[in-house]
Every structure is written in structure tokens, then in C-alpha cells.
C-alpha angles and dihedrals in degrees: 000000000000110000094224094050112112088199090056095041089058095056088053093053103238093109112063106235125162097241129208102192133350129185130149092282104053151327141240121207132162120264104263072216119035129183092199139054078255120029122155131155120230103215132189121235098220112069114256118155116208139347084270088064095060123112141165092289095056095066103099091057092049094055099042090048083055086046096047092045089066093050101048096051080055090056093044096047096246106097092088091038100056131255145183125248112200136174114186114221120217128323090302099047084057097265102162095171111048085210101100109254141163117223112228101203129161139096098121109150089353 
């Protein structure tokens, strides 16, 4: 884990976040600051830092956080509704923290 990362300071419990679900794999808390009425990051516990960083190895997480997207916006009422899932991709395809992560975001007229 980096020691500056807020992401990984949040799995470690030493940044206060509202989380959704949590396991030894990854975690889902809700956008500090959503642009939707629901709005959570699924985050993975190891320390990755963008889309560019994966490699083989990284397959299984990257399934499970596609998984797990489908069943939280089944926990949260918005999987028959509709909703986006986004990863931002370096500094110039709007990634802000530099910890991988895939946006949840839906709950518009539901």
C-alpha cells in the first residue's frame, strides 16, 4: 500500500469513508463527493494505480470489481433501473486518485 494514498489509507482504517462492502479483496464506499443520487467506488485492496499498471496477474480483481458492481447496484436499488460504470484513466482521463478504482454511479427518477 503507498503510504500517501487516501484510498489506501481508507482500507487501513486510518481515513474515515461510509462503506458499502468490504472483504480481503476490495472495498465499496460511497463518493465523498457523488454526482449522482448514488454514487460508491469499488476499490481494490492491493495498491494499483491506474488501468496502465495492470498486468496478467491482475485478472481475477478486475473481474470480481465487475461482479461486485452488479451486486451492489442490486444492494443499493439501481441494477433494474440502469447505471454507469466509469474508471478514469491517468491525469488527462480525469484520475484524480492515482489508487485504481471503478465509479458506481446511477439513481436518477428511481
Amino acid at each position: 500500500m503507498a503510504t500517501d494514498c487516501i484510498f489506501c489509507k481508507i482500507i487501513k482504517g486510518e481515513a474515515p469513508a461510509n462503506f458499502v462492502y468490504n472483504d480481503e479483496d476490495m472495498v465499496v464506499f460511497h463518493n465523498i463527493k457523488p454526482s449522482a443520487p448514488v454514487h460508491v467506488l469499488i476499490v481494490p485492496v492491493e495498491h494499483i494505480e491506474s488501468v496502465n499498471a495492470l498486468e496478467a496477474q491482475h485478472s481475477a480483481i478486475i473481474s470480481k470489481m465487475m461482479l461486485m458492481a452488479k451486486e451492489i447496484a442490486g444492494i443499493l436499488g439501481i441494477r433494474d433501473s440502469g447505471y454507469k460504470l466509469v474508471i478514469n484513466v491517468e491525469r488527462g482521463g480525469g484520475q484524480v486518485i492515482f489508487h485504481l478504482h471503478l465509479h458506481l454511479i446511477g439513481g436518477w427518477g428511481r
